[in-house]
C-alpha positions as CSV (number, residue, x, y, z in Angstrom):
1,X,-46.1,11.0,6.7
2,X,-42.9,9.1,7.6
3,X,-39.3,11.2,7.8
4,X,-37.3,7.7,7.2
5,X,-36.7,6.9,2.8
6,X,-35.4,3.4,2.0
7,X,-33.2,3.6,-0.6
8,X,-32.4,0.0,-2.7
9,X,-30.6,-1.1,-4.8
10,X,-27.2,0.7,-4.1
11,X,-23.8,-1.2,-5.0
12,X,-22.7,-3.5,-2.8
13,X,-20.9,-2.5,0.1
14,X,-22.0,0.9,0.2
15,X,-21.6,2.7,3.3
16,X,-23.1,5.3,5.3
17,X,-20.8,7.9,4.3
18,X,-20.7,7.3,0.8
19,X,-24.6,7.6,0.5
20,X,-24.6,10.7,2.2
21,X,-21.8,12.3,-0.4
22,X,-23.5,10.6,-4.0
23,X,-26.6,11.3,-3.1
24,X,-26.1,15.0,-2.4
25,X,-27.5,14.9,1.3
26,X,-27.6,18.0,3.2
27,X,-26.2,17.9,6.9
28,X,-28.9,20.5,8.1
29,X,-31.8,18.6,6.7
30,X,-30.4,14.9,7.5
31,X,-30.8,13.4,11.3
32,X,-28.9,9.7,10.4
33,X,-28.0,7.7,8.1
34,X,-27.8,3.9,8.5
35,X,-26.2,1.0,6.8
36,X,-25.8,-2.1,7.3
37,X,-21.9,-2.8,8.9
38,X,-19.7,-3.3,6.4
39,X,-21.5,-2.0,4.0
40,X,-24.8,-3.2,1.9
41,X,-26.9,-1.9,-1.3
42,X,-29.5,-0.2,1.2
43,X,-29.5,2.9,3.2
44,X,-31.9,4.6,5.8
45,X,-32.1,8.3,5.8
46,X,-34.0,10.1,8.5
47,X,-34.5,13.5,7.7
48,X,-35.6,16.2,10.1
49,X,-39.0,17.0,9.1
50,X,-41.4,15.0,6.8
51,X,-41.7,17.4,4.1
52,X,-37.8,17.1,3.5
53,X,-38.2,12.8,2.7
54,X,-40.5,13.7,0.4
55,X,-39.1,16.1,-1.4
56,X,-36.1,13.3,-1.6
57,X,-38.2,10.6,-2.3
58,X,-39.8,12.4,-5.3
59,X,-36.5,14.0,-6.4
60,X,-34.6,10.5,-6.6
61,X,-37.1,8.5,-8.5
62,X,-34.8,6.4,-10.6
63,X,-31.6,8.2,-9.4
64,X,-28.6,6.9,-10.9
65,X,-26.6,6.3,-8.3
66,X,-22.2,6.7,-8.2
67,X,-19.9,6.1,-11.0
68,X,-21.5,2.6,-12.1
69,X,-25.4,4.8,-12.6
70,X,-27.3,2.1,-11.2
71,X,-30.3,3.1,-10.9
72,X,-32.0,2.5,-7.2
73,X,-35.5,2.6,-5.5
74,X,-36.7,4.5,-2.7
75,X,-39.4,4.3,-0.5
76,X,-41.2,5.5,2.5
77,X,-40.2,3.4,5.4
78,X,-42.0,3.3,8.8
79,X,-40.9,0.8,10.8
80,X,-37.9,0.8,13.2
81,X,-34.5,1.1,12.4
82,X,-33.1,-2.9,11.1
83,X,-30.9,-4.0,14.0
84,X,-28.3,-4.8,11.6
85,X,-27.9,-1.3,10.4
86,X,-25.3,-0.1,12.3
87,X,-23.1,1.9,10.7
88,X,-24.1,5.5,11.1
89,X,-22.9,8.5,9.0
90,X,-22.7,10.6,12.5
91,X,-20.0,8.1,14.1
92,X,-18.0,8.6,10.7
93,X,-18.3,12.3,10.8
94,X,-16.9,12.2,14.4
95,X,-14.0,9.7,13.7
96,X,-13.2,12.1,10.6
97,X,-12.6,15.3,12.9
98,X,-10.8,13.8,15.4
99,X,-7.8,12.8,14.5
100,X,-4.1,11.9,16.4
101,X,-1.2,14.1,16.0
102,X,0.4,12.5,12.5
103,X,2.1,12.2,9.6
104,X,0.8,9.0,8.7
105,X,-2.3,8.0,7.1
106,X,-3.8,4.6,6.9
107,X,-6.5,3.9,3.9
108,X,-9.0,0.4,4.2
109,X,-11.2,-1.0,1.7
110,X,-8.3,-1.3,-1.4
111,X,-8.2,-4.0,-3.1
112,X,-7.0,-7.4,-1.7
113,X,-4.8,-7.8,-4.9
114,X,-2.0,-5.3,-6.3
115,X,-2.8,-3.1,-3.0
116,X,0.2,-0.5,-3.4
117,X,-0.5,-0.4,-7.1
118,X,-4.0,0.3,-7.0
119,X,-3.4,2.8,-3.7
120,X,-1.0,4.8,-6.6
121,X,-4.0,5.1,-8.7
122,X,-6.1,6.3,-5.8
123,X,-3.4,8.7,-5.3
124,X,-2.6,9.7,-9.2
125,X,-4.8,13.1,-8.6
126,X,-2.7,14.5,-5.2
127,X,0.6,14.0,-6.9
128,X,-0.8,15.7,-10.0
129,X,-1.6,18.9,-8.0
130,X,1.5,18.9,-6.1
131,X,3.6,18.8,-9.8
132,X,1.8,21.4,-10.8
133,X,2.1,23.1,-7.5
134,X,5.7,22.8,-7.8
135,X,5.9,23.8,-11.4
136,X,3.8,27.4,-10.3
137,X,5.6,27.9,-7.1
138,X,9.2,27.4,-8.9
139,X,9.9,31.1,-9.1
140,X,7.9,32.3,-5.8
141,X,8.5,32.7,-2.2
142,X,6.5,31.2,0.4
143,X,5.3,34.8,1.5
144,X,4.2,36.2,-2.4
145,X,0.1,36.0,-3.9
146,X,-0.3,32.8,-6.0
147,X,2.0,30.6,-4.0
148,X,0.4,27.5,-2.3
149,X,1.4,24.6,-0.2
150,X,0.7,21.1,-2.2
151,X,0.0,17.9,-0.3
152,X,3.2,16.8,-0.5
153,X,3.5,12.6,-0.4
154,X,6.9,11.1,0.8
155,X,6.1,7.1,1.1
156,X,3.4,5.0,-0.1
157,X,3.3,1.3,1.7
158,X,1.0,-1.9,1.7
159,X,1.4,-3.7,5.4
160,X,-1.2,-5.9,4.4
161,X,-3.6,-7.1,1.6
162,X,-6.0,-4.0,0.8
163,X,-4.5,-1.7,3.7
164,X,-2.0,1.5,3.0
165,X,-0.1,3.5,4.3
166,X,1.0,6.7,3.5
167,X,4.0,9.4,4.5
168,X,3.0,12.8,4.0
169,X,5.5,16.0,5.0
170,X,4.0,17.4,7.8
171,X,0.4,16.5,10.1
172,X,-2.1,18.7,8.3
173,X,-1.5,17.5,5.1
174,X,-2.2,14.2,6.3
175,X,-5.8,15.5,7.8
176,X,-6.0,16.9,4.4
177,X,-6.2,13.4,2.8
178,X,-8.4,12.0,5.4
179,X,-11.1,14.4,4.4
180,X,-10.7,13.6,1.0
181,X,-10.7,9.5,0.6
182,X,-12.5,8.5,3.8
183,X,-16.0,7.8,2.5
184,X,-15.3,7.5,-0.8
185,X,-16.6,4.8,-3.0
186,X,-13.7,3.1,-5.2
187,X,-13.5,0.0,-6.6
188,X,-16.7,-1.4,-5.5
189,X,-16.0,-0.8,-1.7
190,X,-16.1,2.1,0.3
191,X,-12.8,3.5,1.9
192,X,-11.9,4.5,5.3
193,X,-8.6,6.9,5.8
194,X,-7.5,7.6,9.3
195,X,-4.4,9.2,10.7
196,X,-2.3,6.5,12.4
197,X,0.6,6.7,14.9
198,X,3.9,7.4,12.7
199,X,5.8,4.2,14.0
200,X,3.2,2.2,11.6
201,X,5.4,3.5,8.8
202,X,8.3,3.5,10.0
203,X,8.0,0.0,11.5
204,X,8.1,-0.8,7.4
205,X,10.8,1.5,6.1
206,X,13.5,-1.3,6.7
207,X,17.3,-0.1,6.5
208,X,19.7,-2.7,4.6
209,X,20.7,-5.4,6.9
210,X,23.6,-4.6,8.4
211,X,27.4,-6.9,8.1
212,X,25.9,-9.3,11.1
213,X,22.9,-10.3,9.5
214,X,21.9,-13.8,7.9
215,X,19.9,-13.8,5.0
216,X,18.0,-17.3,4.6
217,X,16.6,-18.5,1.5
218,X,12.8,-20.3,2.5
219,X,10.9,-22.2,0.3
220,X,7.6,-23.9,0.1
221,X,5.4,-20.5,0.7
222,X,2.6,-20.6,-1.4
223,X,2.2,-17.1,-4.3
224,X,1.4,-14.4,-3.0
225,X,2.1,-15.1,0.7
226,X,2.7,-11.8,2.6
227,X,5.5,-10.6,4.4
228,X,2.9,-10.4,7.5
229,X,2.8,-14.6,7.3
230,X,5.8,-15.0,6.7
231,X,6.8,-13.1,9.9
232,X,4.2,-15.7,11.5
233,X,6.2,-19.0,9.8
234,X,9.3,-17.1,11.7
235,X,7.3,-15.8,15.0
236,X,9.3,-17.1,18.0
237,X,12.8,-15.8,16.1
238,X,13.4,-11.9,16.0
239,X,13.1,-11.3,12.0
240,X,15.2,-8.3,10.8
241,X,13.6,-8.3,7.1
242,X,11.6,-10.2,4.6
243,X,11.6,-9.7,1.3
244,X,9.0,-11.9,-0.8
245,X,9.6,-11.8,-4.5
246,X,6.3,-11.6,-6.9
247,X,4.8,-15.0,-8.2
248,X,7.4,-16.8,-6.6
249,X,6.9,-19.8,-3.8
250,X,10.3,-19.4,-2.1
251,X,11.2,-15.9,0.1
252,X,14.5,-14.5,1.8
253,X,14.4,-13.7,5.3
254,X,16.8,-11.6,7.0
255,X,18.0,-12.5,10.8
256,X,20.7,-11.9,13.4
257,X,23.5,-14.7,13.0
258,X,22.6,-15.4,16.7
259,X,19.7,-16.8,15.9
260,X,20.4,-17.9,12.4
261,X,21.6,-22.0,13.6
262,X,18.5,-22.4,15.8
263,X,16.2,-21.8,12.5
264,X,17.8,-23.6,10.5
265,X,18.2,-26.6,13.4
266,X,14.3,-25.9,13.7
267,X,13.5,-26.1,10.4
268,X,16.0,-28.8,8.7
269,X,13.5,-31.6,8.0
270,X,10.6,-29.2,7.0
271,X,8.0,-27.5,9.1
272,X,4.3,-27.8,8.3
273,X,2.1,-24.2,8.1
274,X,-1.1,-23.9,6.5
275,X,-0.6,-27.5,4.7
276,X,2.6,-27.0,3.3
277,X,6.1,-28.1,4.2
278,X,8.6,-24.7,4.7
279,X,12.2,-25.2,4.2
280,X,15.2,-23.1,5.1
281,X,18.5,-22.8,4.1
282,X,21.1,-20.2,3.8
283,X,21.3,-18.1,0.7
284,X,23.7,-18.5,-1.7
285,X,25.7,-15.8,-0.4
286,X,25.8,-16.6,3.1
287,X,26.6,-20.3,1.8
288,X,29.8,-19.0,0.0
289,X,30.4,-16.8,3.6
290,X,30.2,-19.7,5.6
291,X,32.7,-21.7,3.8
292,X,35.3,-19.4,3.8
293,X,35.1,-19.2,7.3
294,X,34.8,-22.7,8.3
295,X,37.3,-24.1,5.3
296,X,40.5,-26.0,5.3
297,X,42.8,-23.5,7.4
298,X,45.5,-24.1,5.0
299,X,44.0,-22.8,2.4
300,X,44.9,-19.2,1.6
301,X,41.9,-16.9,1.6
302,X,41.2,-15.0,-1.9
303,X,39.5,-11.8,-1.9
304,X,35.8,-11.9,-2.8
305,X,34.7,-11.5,-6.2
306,X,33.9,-8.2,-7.4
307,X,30.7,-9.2,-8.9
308,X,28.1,-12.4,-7.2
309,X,27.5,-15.3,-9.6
310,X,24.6,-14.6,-12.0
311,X,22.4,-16.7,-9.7
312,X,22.4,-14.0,-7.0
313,X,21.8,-11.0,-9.5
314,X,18.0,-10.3,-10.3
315,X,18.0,-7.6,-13.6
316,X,14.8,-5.4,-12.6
317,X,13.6,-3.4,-16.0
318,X,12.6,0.0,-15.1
319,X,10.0,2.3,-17.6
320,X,8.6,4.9,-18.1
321,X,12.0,6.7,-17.9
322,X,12.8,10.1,-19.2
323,X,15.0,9.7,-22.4
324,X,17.6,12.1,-20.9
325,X,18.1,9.9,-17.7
326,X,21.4,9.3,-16.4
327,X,23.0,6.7,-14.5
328,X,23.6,9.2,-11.9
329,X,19.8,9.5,-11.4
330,X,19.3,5.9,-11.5
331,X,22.2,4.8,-9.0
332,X,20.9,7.4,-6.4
333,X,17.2,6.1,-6.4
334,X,19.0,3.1,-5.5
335,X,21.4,3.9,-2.6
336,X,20.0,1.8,-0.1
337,X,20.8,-1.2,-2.6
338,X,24.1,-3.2,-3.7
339,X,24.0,-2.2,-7.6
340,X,25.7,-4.5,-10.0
341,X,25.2,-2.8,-13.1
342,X,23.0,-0.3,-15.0
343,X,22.0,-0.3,-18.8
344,X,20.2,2.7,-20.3
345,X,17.8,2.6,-23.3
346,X,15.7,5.1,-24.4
347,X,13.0,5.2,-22.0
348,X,13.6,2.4,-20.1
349,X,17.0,0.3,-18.4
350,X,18.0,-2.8,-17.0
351,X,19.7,-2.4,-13.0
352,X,21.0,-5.0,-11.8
353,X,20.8,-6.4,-7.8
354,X,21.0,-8.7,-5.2
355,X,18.1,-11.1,-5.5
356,X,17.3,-11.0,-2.5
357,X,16.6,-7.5,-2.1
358,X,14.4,-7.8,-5.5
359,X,11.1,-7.5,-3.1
360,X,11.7,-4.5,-1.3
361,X,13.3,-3.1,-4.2
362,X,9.8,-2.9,-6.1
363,X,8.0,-2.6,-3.5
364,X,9.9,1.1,-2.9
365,X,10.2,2.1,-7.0
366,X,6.4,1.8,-7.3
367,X,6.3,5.4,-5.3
368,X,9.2,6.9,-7.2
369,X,9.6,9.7,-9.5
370,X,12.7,10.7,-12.0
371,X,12.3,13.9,-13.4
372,X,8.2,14.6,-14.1
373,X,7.5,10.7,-14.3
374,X,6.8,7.8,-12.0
375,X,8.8,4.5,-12.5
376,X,7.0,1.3,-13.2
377,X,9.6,-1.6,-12.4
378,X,9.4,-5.0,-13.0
379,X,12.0,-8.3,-12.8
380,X,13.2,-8.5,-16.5
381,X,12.9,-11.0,-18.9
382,X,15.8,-12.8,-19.1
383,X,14.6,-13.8,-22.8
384,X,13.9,-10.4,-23.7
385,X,16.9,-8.2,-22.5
């Protein structure tokens, strides 16, 4: 009697691990488990003795398998291990308990599209716990029964498409959430979570440029270009920031005004990438900057205007507000930002910013709580305001 069962039919790109977990395996009765690499709907289980596979086999006779219940197939297999099934759930068990020294967790497998929003979803269940955590602990010290430390989530970030990245408060917490998404099946892949060195976040928590900085206005990018290629359009110039604004085909990037003149000398006539033609210019702002600069001497200088033109002011529409907000609240999840003007409505408001910081604006209020609630932000409508 063989000790190897074939199981078919799983979802696609199911992994070792992930077969192990939904299929209730035990790790005292289980010598491997193989998959193909990358994932695939079968998996090989050898089990220790023969009288263990066929208990399985028996027990998991139309199984329905994972969230979907697709139902699989298993067999007795007793030929050699396929060459191509090479991921094993040993080398995932190892990489899980053997992690750096970090705060900083990276999760694979998301989805390509809407990464950071869909990596809030994965996420929904920590914060829960760690409100609730907070709402129990509120009247407890650290030292009395019933008090508990919560996983504690600082900053949630997408470097690229179906990667994140996440900030927790302190290293264990982080190993915490490694055991508890890598593996798991979600949104027909399986995910991998690993801690990371914490430069990898930090690298993407860019400050405000600061007064010597050039902000350049680029079109010709094609939607949803990330702010990785963009970085490669820009890749023999030190970029400072980019900010790429949703369903758009034009960016700002942020550079040193050393270095400002020799992009815009290099790109003046158009540079070709990925079949299109990239343009560069100076923003509207640094336009306005420039002139009053290099204009008549005679003229006398007036002092800047106390509010940009309204084509440099992007209205974003935050929701999911608390009726009692203030403007206090608002202003202050915004102090890394120039702020033009606030309008509170019940449950919702209108802030007004730079539009070139529109990008990292939303990318930073889709991990950010007033009061009990998170904040869902989007540009506004002119139409609809």
């Amino acid at each position: 009697m063989s000790s190897t069962v074939l199981v078919s039919d799983l979802p696609s790109n199911c992994e070792s691990s992930y077969a192990f977990t939904e299929l209730r395996l035990q790790e005292d009765e289980i010598e491997e488990v193989y998959t193909r690499a990358g994932g695939g709907e079968s998996a090989w289980i050898v089990f220790k003795a023969p009288e263990l596979a066929a208990i399985f086999e028996n027990d998991h006779k139309g199984y329905h398998f994972g969230a979907t219940g697709k139902k699989i197939a298993t067999s007795f297999w007793t030929e050699a291990i396929p060459e191509h099934a090479t991921n094993r759930y040993s080398d995932f068990v190892l990489a899980r308990g053997h992690q750096i020294d970090s705060r900083t967790v990276e999760i694979t497998g998301l989805p390509a599209k809407h990464t950071l929003s869909d990596m809030n979803k994965l996420l929904e269940s920590v914060r829960d716990q760690y409100l609730e955590a907070t709402k129990q602990n509120q009247h407890l010290n650290p030292t009395d029964y019933g008090y508990y430390e919560p996983i504690n989530i600082l900053q949630v970030k997408t470097p690229d498409p179906g990667v994140g990245l996440l900030q927790l408060a302190q290293p264990w917490m982080a190993v915490a959430i490694v055991q508890q998404y890598a593996g798991t099946y979600w949104k027909n892949a399986t995910l991998n979570a690993r801690c990371v060195p914490d430069e990898e976040m930090e690298k993407l928590l860019v400050n405000e440029p600061s007064a010597g900085d050039v902000s350049l206005f680029v079109r010709g990018v094609k939607v949803g270009t990330s702010s990785k290629e963009v970085r490669e359009i820009f890749k023999d110039f030190p970029v400072t920031d980019v900010n790429v604004l949703p369903g758009k085909t034009f960016c700002f990037v942020t550079v040193q005004q050393a270095h400002a003149n020799s992009i815009l000398t290099r790109f003046k006539d158009g540079v070709k990438w990925q079949g299109r033609t990239i343009k560069v210019d100076l923003s509207d702002k640094d336009k306005r900057k420039k002139k009053a600069e290099f204009g008549s001497t005679i003229a006398t200088p007036t002092p800047a205007p106390a509010f940009l033109p309204s084509t440099d002011i992007t209205d974003l529409k935050l929701e999911n507000l608390p009726y009692d907000v203030t403007n206090y609240q608002i202003r202050t999840i915004f102090e890394a930002f120039t702020v033009y003007k606030v309008v509170i409505m019940q449950g919702y408001a209108f802030v007004g910013i730079p539009t070139g910081a529109v990008g990292r604006a939303l990318d930073m209020l889709n991990d950010t709580m007033i009061g009990a609630s998170y904040i869902k932000a989007k540009v506004a409508d002119p139409r609809k305001k």
